[in-house]
C-alpha positions in Angstrom: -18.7 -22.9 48.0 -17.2 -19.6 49.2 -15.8 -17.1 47.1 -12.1 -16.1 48.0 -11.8 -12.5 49.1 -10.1 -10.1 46.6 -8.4 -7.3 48.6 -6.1 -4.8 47.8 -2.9 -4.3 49.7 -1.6 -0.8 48.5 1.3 -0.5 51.1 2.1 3.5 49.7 0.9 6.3 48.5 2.3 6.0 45.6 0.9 2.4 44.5 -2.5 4.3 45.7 -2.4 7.0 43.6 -1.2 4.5 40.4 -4.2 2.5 40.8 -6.7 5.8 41.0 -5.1 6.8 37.6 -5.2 3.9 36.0 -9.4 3.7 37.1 -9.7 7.0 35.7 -7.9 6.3 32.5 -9.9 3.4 32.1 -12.9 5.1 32.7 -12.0 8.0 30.5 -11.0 5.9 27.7 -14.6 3.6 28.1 -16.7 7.2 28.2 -15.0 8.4 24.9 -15.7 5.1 23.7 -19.1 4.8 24.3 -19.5 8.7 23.2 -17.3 9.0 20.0 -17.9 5.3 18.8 -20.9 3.3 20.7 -23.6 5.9 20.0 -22.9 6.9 16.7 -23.0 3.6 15.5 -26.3 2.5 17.6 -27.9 6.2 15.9 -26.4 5.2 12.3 -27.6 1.6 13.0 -31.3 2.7 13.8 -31.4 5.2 10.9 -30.0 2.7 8.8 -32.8 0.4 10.1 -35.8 3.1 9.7 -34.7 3.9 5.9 -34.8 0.2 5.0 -38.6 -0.4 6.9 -39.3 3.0 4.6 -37.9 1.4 1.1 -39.8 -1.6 2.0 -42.9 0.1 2.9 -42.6 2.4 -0.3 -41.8 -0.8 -2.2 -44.6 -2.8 -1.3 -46.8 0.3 -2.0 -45.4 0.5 -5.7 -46.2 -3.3 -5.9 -49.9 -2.3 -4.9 -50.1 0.9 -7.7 -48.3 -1.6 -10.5 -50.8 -4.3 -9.8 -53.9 -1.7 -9.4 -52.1 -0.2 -12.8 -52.6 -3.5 -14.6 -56.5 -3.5 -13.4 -56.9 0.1 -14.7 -55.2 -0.3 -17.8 -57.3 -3.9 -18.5 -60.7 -2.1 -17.8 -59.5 0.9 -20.1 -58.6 -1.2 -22.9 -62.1 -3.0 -22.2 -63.9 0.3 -22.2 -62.7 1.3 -25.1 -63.0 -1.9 -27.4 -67.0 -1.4 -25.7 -66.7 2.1 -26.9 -65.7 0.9 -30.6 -68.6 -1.2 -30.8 -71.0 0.7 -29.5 -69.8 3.4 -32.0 -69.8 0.7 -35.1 -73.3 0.2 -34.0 -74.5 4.1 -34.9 -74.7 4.4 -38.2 -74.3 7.7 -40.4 -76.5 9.8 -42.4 -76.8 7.7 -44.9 -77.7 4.6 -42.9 -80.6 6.4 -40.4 -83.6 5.1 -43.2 -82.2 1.7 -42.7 -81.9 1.7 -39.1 -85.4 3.1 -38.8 -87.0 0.7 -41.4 -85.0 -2.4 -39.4 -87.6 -1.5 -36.3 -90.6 -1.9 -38.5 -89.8 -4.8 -40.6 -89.2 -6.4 -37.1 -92.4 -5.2 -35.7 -93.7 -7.1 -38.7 -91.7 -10.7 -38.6 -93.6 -10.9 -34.4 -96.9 -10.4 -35.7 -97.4 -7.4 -34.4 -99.5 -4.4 -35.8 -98.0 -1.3 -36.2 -100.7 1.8 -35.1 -97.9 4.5 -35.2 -94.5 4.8 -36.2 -93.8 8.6 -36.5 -91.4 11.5 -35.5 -91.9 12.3 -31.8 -92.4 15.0 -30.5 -89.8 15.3 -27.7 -86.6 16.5 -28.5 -83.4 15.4 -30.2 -80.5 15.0 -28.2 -77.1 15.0 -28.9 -73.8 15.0 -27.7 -70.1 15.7 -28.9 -67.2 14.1 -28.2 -63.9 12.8 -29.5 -63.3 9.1 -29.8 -60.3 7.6 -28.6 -57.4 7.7 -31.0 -59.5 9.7 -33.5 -58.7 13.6 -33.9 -62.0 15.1 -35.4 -65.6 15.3 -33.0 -68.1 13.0 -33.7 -71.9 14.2 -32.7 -74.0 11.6 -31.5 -77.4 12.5 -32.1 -80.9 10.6 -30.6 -83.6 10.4 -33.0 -87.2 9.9 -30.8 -90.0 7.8 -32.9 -93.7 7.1 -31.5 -94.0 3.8 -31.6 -97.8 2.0 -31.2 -97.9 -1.7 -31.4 -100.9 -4.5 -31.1 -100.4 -7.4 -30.0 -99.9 -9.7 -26.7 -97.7 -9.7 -24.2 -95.0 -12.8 -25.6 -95.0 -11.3 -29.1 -94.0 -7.9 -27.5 -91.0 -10.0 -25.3 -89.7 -11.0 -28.2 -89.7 -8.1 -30.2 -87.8 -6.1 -27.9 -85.4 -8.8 -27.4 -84.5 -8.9 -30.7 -84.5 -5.1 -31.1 -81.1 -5.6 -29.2 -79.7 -8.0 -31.7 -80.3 -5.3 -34.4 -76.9 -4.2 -36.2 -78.2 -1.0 -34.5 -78.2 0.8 -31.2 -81.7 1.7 -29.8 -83.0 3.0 -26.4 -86.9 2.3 -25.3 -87.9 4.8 -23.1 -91.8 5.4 -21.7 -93.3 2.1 -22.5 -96.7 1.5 -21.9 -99.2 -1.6 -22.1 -102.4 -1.6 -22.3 -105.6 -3.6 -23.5 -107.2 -1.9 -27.1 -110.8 -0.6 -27.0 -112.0 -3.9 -28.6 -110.0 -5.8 -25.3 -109.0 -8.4 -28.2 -105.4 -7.4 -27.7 -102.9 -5.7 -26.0 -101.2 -1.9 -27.1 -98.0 -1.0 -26.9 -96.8 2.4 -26.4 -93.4 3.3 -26.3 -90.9 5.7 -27.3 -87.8 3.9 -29.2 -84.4 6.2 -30.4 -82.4 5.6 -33.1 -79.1 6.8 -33.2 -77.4 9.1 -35.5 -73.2 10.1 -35.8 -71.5 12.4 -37.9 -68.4 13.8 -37.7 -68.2 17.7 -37.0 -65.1 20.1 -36.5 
Protein backbone atom coordinates (compact mmCIF):
# COMPACT_ATOMS: atom_id res chain seq x y z
CA UNK A 1 0.00 0.00 0.00
CA UNK A 2 1.36 3.43 -1.05
CA UNK A 3 1.62 6.24 1.01
CA UNK A 4 -0.16 9.48 -0.40
CA UNK A 5 2.24 12.30 -1.17
CA UNK A 6 2.10 15.30 1.27
CA UNK A 7 3.14 18.40 -0.72
CA UNK A 8 3.06 21.87 -0.06
CA UNK A 9 1.48 24.28 -2.49
CA UNK A 10 2.64 27.77 -1.17
CA UNK A 11 1.47 29.86 -4.24
CA UNK A 12 3.15 33.38 -2.60
CA UNK A 13 5.60 34.69 -0.86
CA UNK A 14 3.79 35.61 1.72
CA UNK A 15 2.13 32.03 2.56
CA UNK A 16 6.07 31.07 2.29
CA UNK A 17 7.32 33.23 4.66
CA UNK A 18 4.12 32.32 7.29
CA UNK A 19 4.98 28.77 7.23
CA UNK A 20 9.05 29.55 7.97
CA UNK A 21 7.81 31.50 11.01
CA UNK A 22 5.55 29.42 12.21
CA UNK A 23 8.67 26.31 11.95
CA UNK A 24 10.72 28.63 13.81
CA UNK A 25 8.27 29.46 16.45
CA UNK A 26 7.69 25.97 16.94
CA UNK A 27 11.09 25.20 17.17
CA UNK A 28 11.90 28.03 19.47
CA UNK A 29 9.16 27.34 21.70
CA UNK A 30 10.23 23.16 21.75
CA UNK A 31 14.19 24.42 22.49
CA UNK A 32 13.00 26.56 25.49
CA UNK A 33 11.01 23.76 26.46
CA UNK A 34 13.32 21.19 26.49
CA UNK A 35 15.99 23.87 28.09
CA UNK A 36 13.94 25.72 30.85
CA UNK A 37 11.64 22.59 31.65
CA UNK A 38 12.86 19.09 30.18
CA UNK A 39 16.29 19.15 31.72
CA UNK A 40 15.75 20.50 34.85
CA UNK A 41 13.37 18.07 35.71
CA UNK A 42 15.42 14.95 34.15
CA UNK A 43 18.65 16.65 36.51
CA UNK A 44 16.11 17.08 39.63
CA UNK A 45 14.73 13.58 38.79
CA UNK A 46 18.28 11.91 38.83
CA UNK A 47 19.34 13.80 41.98
CA UNK A 48 16.21 13.04 43.51
CA UNK A 49 17.02 9.35 42.48
CA UNK A 50 20.75 9.32 43.75
CA UNK A 51 19.71 10.86 47.36
CA UNK A 52 17.08 8.12 47.78
CA UNK A 53 19.81 5.00 46.67
CA UNK A 54 22.04 7.11 49.39
CA UNK A 55 19.21 7.11 52.33
CA UNK A 56 18.78 3.53 51.46
CA UNK A 57 22.32 2.62 51.46
CA UNK A 58 22.89 4.62 54.77
CA UNK A 59 19.76 2.92 56.05
CA UNK A 60 20.56 -0.46 55.49
CA UNK A 61 24.07 0.34 57.02
CA UNK A 62 22.35 1.63 60.29
CA UNK A 63 20.39 -1.74 60.27
CA UNK A 64 23.93 -3.49 60.15
CA UNK A 65 25.58 -1.17 63.29
CA UNK A 66 21.99 -1.62 65.33
CA UNK A 67 22.10 -5.35 64.86
CA UNK A 68 26.16 -5.53 65.38
CA UNK A 69 25.04 -3.07 68.51
CA UNK A 70 22.80 -5.74 69.95
CA UNK A 71 25.85 -8.43 69.59
CA UNK A 72 28.21 -6.03 71.29
CA UNK A 73 26.07 -5.04 74.01
CA UNK A 74 25.04 -9.06 74.65
CA UNK A 75 28.75 -10.05 74.79
CA UNK A 76 29.41 -6.92 77.17
CA UNK A 77 26.70 -7.72 79.49
CA UNK A 78 28.19 -11.48 79.31
CA UNK A 79 31.71 -10.30 79.99
CA UNK A 80 30.85 -8.56 82.77
CA UNK A 81 28.44 -11.04 84.62
CA UNK A 82 31.96 -13.50 83.80
CA UNK A 83 33.80 -10.67 85.39
CA UNK A 84 31.43 -10.63 88.62
CA UNK A 85 32.02 -14.15 89.09
CA UNK A 86 35.35 -14.41 88.61
CA UNK A 87 35.73 -11.55 91.07
CA UNK A 88 33.22 -13.30 93.77
CA UNK A 89 35.66 -16.13 93.40
CA UNK A 90 38.87 -14.01 94.90
CA UNK A 91 38.46 -13.75 98.18
CA UNK A 92 39.90 -10.97 100.65
CA UNK A 93 42.44 -10.84 103.33
CA UNK A 94 40.62 -12.49 105.53
CA UNK A 95 39.69 -15.49 103.39
CA UNK A 96 43.45 -16.27 101.77
CA UNK A 97 44.14 -19.05 104.94
CA UNK A 98 40.90 -20.64 103.74
CA UNK A 99 41.55 -20.66 100.19
CA UNK A 100 45.05 -21.92 100.73
CA UNK A 101 44.01 -24.75 103.29
CA UNK A 102 40.97 -25.71 100.60
CA UNK A 103 44.07 -26.91 98.24
CA UNK A 104 45.41 -29.19 100.89
CA UNK A 105 42.44 -30.66 102.46
CA UNK A 106 41.81 -31.58 98.67
CA UNK A 107 45.19 -32.99 98.11
CA UNK A 108 44.11 -35.08 101.05
CA UNK A 109 40.40 -36.39 100.11
CA UNK A 110 42.51 -37.96 96.41
CA UNK A 111 44.92 -39.79 98.39
CA UNK A 112 47.53 -38.01 97.61
CA UNK A 113 50.73 -37.18 99.70
CA UNK A 114 51.62 -33.83 100.21
CA UNK A 115 55.84 -33.42 99.98
CA UNK A 116 55.66 -29.62 99.91
CA UNK A 117 53.17 -27.00 100.21
CA UNK A 118 55.24 -23.73 100.83
CA UNK A 119 55.64 -19.98 99.73
CA UNK A 120 57.43 -19.93 96.29
CA UNK A 121 59.80 -18.32 95.48
CA UNK A 122 58.79 -16.54 92.28
CA UNK A 123 57.17 -13.38 92.61
CA UNK A 124 53.79 -11.98 93.44
CA UNK A 125 51.86 -10.41 90.88
CA UNK A 126 49.33 -8.03 90.94
CA UNK A 127 47.22 -5.91 89.11
CA UNK A 128 44.85 -2.84 89.65
CA UNK A 129 41.89 -2.09 88.21
CA UNK A 130 38.33 -0.75 88.64
CA UNK A 131 35.38 -2.98 88.37
CA UNK A 132 32.52 -2.18 86.44
CA UNK A 133 29.99 -0.05 88.14
CA UNK A 134 32.26 0.15 91.25
CA UNK A 135 34.24 3.61 91.96
CA UNK A 136 37.17 2.53 94.24
CA UNK A 137 40.43 0.17 92.68
CA UNK A 138 40.52 -3.21 93.59
CA UNK A 139 44.30 -4.94 93.47
CA UNK A 140 44.32 -8.34 92.39
CA UNK A 141 47.14 -9.99 93.78
CA UNK A 142 48.72 -13.75 92.80
CA UNK A 143 49.98 -15.70 95.60
CA UNK A 144 52.64 -18.59 94.15
CA UNK A 145 52.78 -21.88 96.47
CA UNK A 146 55.25 -24.95 95.71
CA UNK A 147 53.25 -27.65 95.52
CA UNK A 148 54.83 -31.50 95.63
CA UNK A 149 52.40 -34.29 95.44
CA UNK A 150 52.75 -38.44 95.37
CA UNK A 151 50.68 -40.21 93.84
CA UNK A 152 49.48 -41.77 90.30
CA UNK A 153 48.54 -40.44 87.41
CA UNK A 154 44.23 -40.78 87.89
CA UNK A 155 44.40 -39.49 91.52
CA UNK A 156 46.33 -36.34 90.17
CA UNK A 157 43.34 -36.03 87.14
CA UNK A 158 41.10 -35.79 89.58
CA UNK A 159 42.54 -33.51 91.93
CA UNK A 160 43.06 -30.87 89.55
CA UNK A 161 39.63 -31.27 88.26
CA UNK A 162 38.24 -30.57 91.21
CA UNK A 163 40.69 -27.78 92.06
CA UNK A 164 38.36 -25.87 89.51
CA UNK A 165 35.21 -26.64 91.42
CA UNK A 166 36.79 -24.87 94.40
CA UNK A 167 34.75 -21.73 95.72
CA UNK A 168 38.15 -20.33 94.64
CA UNK A 169 40.11 -19.18 91.69
CA UNK A 170 43.56 -20.93 91.12
CA UNK A 171 46.04 -21.01 88.21
CA UNK A 172 48.63 -24.16 87.77
CA UNK A 173 51.48 -23.19 86.20
CA UNK A 174 54.98 -25.44 85.66
CA UNK A 175 53.61 -28.82 86.34
CA UNK A 176 55.82 -31.57 86.38
CA UNK A 177 55.53 -35.53 86.69
CA UNK A 178 57.71 -37.67 87.46
CA UNK A 179 58.36 -41.25 89.01
CA UNK A 180 59.78 -40.97 93.10
CA UNK A 181 63.23 -42.45 93.82
CA UNK A 182 61.51 -45.60 95.25
CA UNK A 183 59.66 -45.79 91.45
CA UNK A 184 56.46 -46.88 93.67
CA UNK A 185 54.71 -43.71 92.61
CA UNK A 186 54.51 -40.86 90.73
CA UNK A 187 55.59 -36.91 91.91
CA UNK A 188 53.92 -34.08 91.12
CA UNK A 189 55.43 -30.75 90.84
CA UNK A 190 53.70 -27.80 90.18
CA UNK A 191 53.29 -24.27 90.95
CA UNK A 192 49.47 -23.40 91.93
CA UNK A 193 48.31 -19.40 92.77
CA UNK A 194 45.90 -18.41 94.91
CA UNK A 195 44.33 -15.23 94.52
CA UNK A 196 44.09 -12.27 96.72
CA UNK A 197 41.71 -8.67 96.28
CA UNK A 198 41.61 -5.79 98.22
CA UNK A 199 40.35 -2.60 97.64
CA UNK A 200 42.96 0.32 97.40
CA UNK A 201 42.50 4.17 96.59
Amino acid sequence: MKMPKISLNLTNLREQKKFIVTVSVTSVILLVWLLAIQLPLTRNYHQARSKLEGLEVSNTEIRALQSRLGVLVEQRNKSVKNYAEILRMIPGSEGVSQSVSAVSVLASEHNLRMEMFNPSAVSIESEKFVPVGELSNVLVEKYPIDVSLEGDYRDFGFFLDDLKKLPYLYTVKNLIIQPTITGNALKLDMVIYAYLQREVG
